[in-house]
SENUMAR-995235 format. One record per residue (C-alpha): residue number from 1; y, x, z; residue in three letters. Coordinates in steps of 0.1 Angstrom, whole numbers. Layout:
BEGIN
[pt NUM,[Y,X,Z],'ALA'] ...
This chain:
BEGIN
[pt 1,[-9,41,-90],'UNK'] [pt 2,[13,32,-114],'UNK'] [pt 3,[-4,5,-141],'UNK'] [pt 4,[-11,25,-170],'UNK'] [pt 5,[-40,13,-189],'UNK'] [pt 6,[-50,49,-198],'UNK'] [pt 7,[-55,57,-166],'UNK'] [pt 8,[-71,25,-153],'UNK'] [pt 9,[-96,28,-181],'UNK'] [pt 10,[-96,65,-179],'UNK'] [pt 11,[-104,60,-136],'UNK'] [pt 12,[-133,31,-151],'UNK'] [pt 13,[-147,54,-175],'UNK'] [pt 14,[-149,84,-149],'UNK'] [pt 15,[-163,65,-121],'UNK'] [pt 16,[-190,45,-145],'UNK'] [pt 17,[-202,80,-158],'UNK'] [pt 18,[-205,98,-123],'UNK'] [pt 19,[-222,65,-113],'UNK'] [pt 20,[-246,72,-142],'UNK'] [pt 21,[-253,103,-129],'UNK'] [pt 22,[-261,95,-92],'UNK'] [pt 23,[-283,69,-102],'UNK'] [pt 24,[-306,95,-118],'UNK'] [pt 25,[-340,91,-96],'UNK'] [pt 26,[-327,66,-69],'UNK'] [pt 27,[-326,34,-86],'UNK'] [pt 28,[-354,25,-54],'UNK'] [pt 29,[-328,40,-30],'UNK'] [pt 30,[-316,9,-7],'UNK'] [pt 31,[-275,2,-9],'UNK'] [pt 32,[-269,-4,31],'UNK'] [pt 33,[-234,-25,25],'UNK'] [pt 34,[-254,-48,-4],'UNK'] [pt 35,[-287,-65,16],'UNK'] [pt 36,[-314,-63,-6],'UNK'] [pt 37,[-303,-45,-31],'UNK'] [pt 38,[-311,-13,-41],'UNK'] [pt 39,[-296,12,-67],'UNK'] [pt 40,[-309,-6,-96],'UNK'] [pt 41,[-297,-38,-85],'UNK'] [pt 42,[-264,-19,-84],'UNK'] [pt 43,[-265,-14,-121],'UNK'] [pt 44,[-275,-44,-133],'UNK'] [pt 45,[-245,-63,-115],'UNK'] [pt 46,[-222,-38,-129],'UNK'] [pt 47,[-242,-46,-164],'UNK'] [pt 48,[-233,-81,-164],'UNK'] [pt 49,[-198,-78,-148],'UNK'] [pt 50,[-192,-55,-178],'UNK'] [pt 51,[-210,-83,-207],'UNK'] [pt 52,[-187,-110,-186],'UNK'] [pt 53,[-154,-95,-188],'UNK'] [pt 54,[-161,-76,-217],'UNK'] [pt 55,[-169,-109,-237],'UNK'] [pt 56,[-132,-130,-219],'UNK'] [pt 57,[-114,-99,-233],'UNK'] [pt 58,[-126,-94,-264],'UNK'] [pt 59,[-125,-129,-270],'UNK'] [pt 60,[-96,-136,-254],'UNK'] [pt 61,[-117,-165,-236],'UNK'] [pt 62,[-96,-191,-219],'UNK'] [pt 63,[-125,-204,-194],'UNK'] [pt 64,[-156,-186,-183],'UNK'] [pt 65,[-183,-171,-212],'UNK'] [pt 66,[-206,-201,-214],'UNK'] [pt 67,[-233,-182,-231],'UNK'] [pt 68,[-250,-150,-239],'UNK'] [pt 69,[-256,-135,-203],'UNK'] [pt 70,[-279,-104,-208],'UNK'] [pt 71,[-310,-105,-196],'UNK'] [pt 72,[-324,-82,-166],'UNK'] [pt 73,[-328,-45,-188],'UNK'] [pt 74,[-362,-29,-182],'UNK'] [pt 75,[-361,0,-153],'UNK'] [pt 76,[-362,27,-182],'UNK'] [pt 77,[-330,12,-202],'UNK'] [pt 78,[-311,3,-171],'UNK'] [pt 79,[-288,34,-168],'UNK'] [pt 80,[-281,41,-203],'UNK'] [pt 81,[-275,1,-206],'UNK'] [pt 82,[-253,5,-178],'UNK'] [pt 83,[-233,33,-193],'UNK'] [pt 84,[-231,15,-225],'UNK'] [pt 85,[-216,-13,-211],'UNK'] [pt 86,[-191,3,-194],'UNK'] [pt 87,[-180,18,-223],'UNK'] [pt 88,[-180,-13,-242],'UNK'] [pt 89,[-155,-30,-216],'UNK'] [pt 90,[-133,1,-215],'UNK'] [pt 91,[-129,-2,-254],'UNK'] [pt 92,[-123,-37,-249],'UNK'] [pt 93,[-96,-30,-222],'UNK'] [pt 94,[-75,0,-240],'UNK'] [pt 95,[-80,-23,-277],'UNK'] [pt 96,[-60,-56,-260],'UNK'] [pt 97,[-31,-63,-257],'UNK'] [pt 98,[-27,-61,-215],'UNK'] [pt 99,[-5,-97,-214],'UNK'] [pt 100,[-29,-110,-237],'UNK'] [pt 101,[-36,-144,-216],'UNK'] [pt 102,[-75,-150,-211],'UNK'] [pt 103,[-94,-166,-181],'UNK'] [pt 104,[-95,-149,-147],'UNK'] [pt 105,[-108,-163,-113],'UNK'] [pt 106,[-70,-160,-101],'UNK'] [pt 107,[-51,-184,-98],'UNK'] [pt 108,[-13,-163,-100],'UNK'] [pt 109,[-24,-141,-123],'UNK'] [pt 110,[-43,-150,-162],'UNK'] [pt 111,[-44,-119,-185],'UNK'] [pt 112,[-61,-92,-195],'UNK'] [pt 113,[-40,-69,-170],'UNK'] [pt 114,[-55,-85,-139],'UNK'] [pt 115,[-91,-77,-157],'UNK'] [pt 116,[-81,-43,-159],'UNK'] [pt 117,[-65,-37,-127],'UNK'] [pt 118,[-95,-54,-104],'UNK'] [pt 119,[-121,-41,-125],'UNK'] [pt 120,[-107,-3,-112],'UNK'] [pt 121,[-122,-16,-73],'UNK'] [pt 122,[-154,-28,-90],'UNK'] [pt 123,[-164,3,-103],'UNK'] [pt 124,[-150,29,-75],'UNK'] [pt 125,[-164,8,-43],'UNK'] [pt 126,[-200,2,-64],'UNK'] [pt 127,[-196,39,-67],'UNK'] [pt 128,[-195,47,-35],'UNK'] [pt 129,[-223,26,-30],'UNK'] [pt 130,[-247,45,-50],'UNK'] [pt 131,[-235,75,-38],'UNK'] [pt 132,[-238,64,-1],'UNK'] [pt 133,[-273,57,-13],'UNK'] [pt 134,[-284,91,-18],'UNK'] [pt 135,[-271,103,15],'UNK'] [pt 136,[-238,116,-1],'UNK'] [pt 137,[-202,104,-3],'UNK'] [pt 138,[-170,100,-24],'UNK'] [pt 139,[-133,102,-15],'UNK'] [pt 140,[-115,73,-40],'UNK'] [pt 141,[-86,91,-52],'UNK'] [pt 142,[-60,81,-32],'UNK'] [pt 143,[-36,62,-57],'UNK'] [pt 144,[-63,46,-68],'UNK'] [pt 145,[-70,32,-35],'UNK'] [pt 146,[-38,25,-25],'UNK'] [pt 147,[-35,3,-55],'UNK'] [pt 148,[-64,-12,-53],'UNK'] [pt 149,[-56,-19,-15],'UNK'] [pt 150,[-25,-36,-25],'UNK'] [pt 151,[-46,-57,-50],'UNK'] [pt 152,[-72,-63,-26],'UNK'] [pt 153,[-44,-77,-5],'UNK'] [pt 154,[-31,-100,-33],'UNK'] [pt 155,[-56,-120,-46],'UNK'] [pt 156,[-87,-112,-24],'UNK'] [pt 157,[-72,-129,11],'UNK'] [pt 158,[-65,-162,18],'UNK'] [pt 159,[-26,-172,13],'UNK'] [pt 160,[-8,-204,-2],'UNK'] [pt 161,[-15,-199,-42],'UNK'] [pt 162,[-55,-196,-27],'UNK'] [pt 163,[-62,-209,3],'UNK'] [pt 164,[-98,-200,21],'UNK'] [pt 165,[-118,-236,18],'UNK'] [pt 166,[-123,-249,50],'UNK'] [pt 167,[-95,-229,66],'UNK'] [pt 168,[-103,-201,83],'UNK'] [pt 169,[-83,-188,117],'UNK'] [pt 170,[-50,-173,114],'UNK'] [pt 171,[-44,-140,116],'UNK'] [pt 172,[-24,-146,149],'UNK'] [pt 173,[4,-114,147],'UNK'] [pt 174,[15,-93,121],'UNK'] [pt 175,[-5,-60,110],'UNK'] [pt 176,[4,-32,96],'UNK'] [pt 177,[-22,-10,75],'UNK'] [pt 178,[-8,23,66],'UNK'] [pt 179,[-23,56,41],'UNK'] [pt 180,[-25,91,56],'UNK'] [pt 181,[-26,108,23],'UNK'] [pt 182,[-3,90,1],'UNK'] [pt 183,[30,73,6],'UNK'] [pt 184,[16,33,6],'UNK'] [pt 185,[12,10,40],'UNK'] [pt 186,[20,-27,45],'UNK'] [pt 187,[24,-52,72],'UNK'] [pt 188,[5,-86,68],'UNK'] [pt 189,[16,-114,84],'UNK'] [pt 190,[6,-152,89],'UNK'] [pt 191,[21,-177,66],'UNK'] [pt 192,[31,-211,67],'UNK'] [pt 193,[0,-228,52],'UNK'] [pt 194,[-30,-224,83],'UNK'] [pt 195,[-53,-193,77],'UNK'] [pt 196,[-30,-179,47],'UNK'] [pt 197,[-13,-148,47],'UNK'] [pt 198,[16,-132,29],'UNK'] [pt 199,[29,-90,29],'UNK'] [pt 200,[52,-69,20],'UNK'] [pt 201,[57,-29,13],'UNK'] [pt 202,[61,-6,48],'UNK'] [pt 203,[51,-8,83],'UNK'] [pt 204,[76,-32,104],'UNK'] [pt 205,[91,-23,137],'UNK'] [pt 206,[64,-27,170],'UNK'] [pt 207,[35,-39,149],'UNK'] [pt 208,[0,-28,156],'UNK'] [pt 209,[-13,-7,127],'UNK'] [pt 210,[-44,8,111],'UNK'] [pt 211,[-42,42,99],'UNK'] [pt 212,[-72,61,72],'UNK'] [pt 213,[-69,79,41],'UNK'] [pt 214,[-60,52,12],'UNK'] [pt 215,[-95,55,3],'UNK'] [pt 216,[-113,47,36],'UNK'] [pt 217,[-87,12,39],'UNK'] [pt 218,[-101,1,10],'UNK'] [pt 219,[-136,8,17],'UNK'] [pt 220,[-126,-12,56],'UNK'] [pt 221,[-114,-43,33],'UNK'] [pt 222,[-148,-41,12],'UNK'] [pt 223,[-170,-41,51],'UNK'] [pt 224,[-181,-8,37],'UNK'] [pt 225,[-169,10,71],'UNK'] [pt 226,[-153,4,102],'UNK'] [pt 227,[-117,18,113],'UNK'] [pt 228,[-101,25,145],'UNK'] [pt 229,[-71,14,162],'UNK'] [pt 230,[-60,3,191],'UNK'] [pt 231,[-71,-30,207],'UNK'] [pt 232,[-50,-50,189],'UNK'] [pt 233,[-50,-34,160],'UNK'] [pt 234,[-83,-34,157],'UNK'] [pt 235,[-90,-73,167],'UNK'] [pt 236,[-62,-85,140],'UNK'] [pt 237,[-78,-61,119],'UNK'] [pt 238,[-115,-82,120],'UNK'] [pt 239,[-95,-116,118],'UNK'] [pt 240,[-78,-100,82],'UNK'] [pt 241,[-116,-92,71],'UNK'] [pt 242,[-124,-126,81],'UNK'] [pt 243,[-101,-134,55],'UNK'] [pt 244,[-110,-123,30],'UNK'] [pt 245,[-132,-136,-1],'UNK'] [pt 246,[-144,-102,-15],'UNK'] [pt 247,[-174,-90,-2],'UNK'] 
């Protein structure tokens, strides 16, 4: 996906409102990949992920709000605070300046653009959640997902600008993950700090790979699903998950 704020905000905004809309009459509907949660547990994360980043943009906040945290909205005000809120932080994202510097929790990457581009994975894999919660699915567009697979892979695995604290055990061999629907793979490999990794763009030569729609990868790196591959595949596949710091 090319980064183009009107379409980040524009894939926020149409996510958060289908959300809306699934939510009607399961907010007691239990979210299998979240333990313990149910829908409306759902929305009030995404309520005060929206007041958090919402607050660091509009501000243009240079360490984390210290402040003002909503408090739990009543069962009755939850969706319509919910949709509120995301509209709020899509305002906030299309009014700024996207290389406006403000705090993030990366350590490679401090302005509003990373807000924008992560905050696109928030709302599409929560979707799915509450969708998943009524018995019912979503495909994520696929150059959405291959973006946010590619983001995922950035700054939600352990490599050298964020290593995993205590290391965590290597990858042990490249692997290669690879989109049916749209033109996106990559092949991840070890790198020189212990229990980091580093990749690039396309599937090298001989390596094992793991092959879904762009959409089912990224659900794969969230623990939403599993995917298959062969044996190899699929054990360096569990040792990237490992990995990871995103749940």
């Amino acid at each position: 996906m090319t980064y183009d704020i009107d379409i980040i905000t524009g894939t926020i905004a149409k996510h958060a409102a289908e959300l809306a809309d699934d939510a009607q009459g399961h907010l007691d509907d239990e979210v299998e990949h979240c333990p313990g949660w149910v829908v409306a547990d759902v929305l009030q994360h995404l309520v005060e992920v929206y007041w958090f980043w919402t607050t660091v943009v509009a501000e243009r906040l240079q360490d984390r709000p210290e402040s003002g945290r909503p408090a739990p909205v009543e069962r009755d005000e939850l969706i319509s605070t919910f949709i509120s809120s995301a509209k709020k932080l899509v305002a906030a994202l299309r009014d700024t300046n996207q290389m406006d510097t403000v705090y993030t929790w990366a350590p490679s990457q401090h302005n509003v653009a990373f807000v924008s581009r992560h905050q696109v994975q928030e709302i599409v894999v929560h979707h799915w959640d509450v969708r998943h919660a009524t018995g019912r699915v979503i495909l994520i567009e696929p150059d959405v997902a291959a973006d946010s697979v590619d983001e995922f892979l950035t700054f939600s695995v352990s490599n050298t600008a964020d290593p995993a604290e205590p290391p965590r055990p290597a990858l042990g061999g490249p692997l290669a993950l690879a989109c049916s629907d749209v033109d996106a793979s990559w092949t991840i490999v070890d790198d020189v700090v212990p229990g980091t990794i580093r990749f690039t763009s396309g599937v090298a030569e001989g390596v094992p790979v793991l092959t879904s729609t762009a959409s089912d990868l990224l659900l794969w790196l969230y623990a939403r699903l599993e995917l298959s591959g062969d044996e190899l595949a699929e054990k360096r596949g569990r040792r990237l998950q490992a990995l990871t710091f995103t749940d």
